[in-house]
FISERO-888162 format. One record per atom (N, C-alpha, C): atom name; x, y, z; residue in one letter. Coordinates in steps of 0.2 Angstrom, whole numbers, plus 5000, padded with zeros to 4 digits. Each point is the difference from the previous one (the first is absolute). Layout:
// residues N
site/c1/c2/c3/code
CA/X/Y/Z/A
...
// end
This chain:
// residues 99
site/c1/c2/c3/code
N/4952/6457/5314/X
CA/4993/5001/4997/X
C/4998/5007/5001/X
N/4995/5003/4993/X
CA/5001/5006/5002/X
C/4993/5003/5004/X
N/4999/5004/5001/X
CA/4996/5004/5006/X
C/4994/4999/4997/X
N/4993/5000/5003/X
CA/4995/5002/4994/X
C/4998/5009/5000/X
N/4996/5000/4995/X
CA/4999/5007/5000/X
C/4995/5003/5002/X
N/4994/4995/5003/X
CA/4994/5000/5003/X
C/5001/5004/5007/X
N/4995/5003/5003/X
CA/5000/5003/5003/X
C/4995/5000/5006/X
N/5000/4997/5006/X
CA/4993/4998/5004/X
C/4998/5006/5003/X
N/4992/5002/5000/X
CA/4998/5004/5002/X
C/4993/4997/5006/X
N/4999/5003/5005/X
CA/4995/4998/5004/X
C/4994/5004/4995/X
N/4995/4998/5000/X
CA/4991/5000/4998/X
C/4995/4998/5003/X
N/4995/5004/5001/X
CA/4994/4998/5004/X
C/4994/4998/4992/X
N/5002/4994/5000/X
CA/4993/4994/4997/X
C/4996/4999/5003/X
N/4995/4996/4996/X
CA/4993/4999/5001/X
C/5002/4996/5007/X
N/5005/4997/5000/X
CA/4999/4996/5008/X
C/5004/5004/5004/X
N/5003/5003/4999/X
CA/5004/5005/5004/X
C/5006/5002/4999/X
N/5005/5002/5005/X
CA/5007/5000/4997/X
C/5002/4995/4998/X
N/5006/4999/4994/X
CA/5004/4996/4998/X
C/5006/5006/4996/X
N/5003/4993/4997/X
CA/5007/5003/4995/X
C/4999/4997/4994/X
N/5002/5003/4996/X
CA/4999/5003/4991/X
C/5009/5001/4999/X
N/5002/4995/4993/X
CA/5006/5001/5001/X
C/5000/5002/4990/X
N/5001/5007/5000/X
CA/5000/5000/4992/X
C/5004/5005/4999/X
N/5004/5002/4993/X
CA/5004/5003/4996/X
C/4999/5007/5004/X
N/5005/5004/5003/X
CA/5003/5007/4999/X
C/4992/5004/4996/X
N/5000/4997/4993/X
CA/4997/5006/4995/X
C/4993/4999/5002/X
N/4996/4995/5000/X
CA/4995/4997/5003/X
C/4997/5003/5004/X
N/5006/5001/5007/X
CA/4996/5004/5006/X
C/4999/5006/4998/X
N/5005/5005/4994/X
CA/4999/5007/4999/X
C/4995/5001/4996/X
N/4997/4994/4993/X
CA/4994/4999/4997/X
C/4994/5000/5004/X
N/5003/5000/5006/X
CA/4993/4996/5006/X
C/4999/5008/5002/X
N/5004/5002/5004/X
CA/5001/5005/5003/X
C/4995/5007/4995/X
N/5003/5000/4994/X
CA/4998/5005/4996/X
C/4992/5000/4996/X
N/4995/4992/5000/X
CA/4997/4998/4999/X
C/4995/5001/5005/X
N/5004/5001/5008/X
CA/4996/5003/5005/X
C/4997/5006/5001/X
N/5006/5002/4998/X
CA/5001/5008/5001/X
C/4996/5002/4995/X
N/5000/4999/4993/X
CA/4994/5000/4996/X
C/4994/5001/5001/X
N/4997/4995/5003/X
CA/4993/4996/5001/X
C/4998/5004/5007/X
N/5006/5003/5005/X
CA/4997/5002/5008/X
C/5000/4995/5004/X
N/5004/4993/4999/X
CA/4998/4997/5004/X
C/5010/4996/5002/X
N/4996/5000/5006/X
CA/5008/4995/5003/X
C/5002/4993/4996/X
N/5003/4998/5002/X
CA/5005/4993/4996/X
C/4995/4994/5002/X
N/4999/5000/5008/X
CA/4996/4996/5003/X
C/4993/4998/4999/X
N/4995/5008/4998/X
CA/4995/4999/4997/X
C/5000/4998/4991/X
N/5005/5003/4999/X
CA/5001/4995/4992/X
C/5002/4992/4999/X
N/5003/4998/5006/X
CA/5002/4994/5000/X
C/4994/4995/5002/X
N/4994/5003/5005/X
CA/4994/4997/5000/X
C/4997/5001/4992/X
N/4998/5004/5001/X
CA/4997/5000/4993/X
C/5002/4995/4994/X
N/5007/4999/5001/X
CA/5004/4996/4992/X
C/4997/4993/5002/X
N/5000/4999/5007/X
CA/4999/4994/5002/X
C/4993/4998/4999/X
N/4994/5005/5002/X
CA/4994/4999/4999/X
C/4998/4996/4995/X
N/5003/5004/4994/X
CA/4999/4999/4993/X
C/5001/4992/4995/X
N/5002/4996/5006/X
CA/4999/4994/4998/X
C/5006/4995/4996/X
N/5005/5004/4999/X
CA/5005/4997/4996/X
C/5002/4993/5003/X
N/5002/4996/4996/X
CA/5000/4994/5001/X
C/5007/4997/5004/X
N/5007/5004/4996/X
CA/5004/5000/5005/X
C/5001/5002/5007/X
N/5007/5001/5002/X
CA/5000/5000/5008/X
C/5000/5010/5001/X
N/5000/5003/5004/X
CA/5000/5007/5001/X
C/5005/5004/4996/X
N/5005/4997/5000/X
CA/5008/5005/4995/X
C/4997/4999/4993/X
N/5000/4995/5001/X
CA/4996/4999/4988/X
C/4994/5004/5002/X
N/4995/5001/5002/X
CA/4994/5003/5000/X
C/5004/5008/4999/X
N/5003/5000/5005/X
CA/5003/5008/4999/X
C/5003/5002/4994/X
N/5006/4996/4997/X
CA/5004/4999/4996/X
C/4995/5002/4994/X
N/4993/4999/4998/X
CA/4996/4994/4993/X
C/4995/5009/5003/X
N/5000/5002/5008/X
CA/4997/5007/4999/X
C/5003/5005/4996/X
N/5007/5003/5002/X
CA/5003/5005/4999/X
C/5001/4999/4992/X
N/5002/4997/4998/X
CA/5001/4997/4991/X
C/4993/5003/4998/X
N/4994/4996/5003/X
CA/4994/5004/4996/X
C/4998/5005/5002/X
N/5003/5003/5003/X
CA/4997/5007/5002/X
C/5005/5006/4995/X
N/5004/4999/5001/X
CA/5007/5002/4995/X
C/4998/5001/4994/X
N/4997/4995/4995/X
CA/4998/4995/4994/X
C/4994/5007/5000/X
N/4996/5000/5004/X
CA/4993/5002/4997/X
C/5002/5007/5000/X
N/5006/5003/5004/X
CA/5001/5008/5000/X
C/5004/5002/4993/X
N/5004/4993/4996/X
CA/5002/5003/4996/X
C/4995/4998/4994/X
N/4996/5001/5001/X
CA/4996/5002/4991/X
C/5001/5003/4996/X
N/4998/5000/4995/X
CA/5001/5002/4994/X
C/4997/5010/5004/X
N/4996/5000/5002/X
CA/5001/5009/5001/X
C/5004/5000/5005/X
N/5002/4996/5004/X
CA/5006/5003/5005/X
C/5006/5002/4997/X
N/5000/4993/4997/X
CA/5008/4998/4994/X
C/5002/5009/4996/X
N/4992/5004/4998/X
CA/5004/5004/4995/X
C/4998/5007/5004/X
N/4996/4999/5007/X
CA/4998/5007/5004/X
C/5009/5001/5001/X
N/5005/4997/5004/X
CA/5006/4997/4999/X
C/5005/5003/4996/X
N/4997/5001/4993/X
CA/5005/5002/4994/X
C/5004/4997/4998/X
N/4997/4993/5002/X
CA/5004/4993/4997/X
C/4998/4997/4993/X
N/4998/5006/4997/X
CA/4994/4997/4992/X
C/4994/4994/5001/X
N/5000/4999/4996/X
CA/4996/4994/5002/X
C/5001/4993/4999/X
N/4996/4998/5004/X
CA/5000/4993/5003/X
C/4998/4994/4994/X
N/5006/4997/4998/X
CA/4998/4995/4992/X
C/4998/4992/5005/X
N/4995/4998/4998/X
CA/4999/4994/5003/X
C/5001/4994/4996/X
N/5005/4998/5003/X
CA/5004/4991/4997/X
C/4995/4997/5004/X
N/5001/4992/4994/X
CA/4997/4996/5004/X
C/5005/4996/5006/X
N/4996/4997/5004/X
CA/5002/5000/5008/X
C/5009/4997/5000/X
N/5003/5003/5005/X
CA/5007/4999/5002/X
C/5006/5002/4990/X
N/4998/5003/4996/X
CA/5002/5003/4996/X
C/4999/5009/4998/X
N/5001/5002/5005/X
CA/5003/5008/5001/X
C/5005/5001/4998/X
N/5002/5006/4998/X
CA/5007/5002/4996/X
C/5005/5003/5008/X
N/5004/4995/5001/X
CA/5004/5004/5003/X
C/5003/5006/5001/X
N/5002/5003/5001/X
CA/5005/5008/5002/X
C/5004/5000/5003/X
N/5004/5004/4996/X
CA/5006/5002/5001/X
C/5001/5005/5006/X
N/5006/4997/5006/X
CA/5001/5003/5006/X
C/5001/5009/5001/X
// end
C-alpha cells in the first residue's frame, strides 16, 4: 500500500493543540499566507475556523488557502505579473497551458 502524502503537523485551535494532517504544498501555502499577513500558522488556523465553514478544520483550511490564492490572482495581479491579461471562461472552462 503506498505511503500517503499528508503530512501531520501540531496546531494551536480554537480548543487548543491538535493535529492537522494536509498536503506538503498546503503547509508551504499556509506558511507563506502567514508570512504575508504577519501572522503565525496558529493564529491563521483560528481565524479559518472562526469563519464558520461548514466542514471539518483541514477543508476549512483547504477551501481557505484556494480563496485567498484565487483573490491574489486577479485580473491586475494576472497582468502586474506580465502574464497579459486574464480572459475570463465560464466556470471550470479555462484554456489550459502548455508546461
Amino acid at each position: 500500500m503506498p505511503s500517503s502524502r499528508l503530512v501531520n503537523r501540531n496546531v494551536v485551535a480554537g480548543r487548543g493543540r491538535t493535529s492537522m494532517r494536509l498536503e506538503p504544498e498546503l503547509w508551504d501555502a499556509l506558511a507563506e499566507i502567514g508570512a504575508r499577513e504577519r501572522q503565525d500558522i496558529n493564529r491563521l488556523v483560528r481565524q479559518i475556523e472562526a469563519s464558520g465553514h461548514s466542514g471539518g478544520r483541514t477543508s476549512a483550511v483547504r477551501v481557505f488557502v484556494l480563496q485567498y490564492f484565487r483573490e491574489a490572482a486577479s485580473a491586475a495581479g494576472h497582468e502586474a505579473a506580465n502574464h497579459g491579461p486574464l480572459e475570463r471562461a465560464p466556470y471550470g472552462h479555462y484554456p489550459r497551458h502548455a508546461a
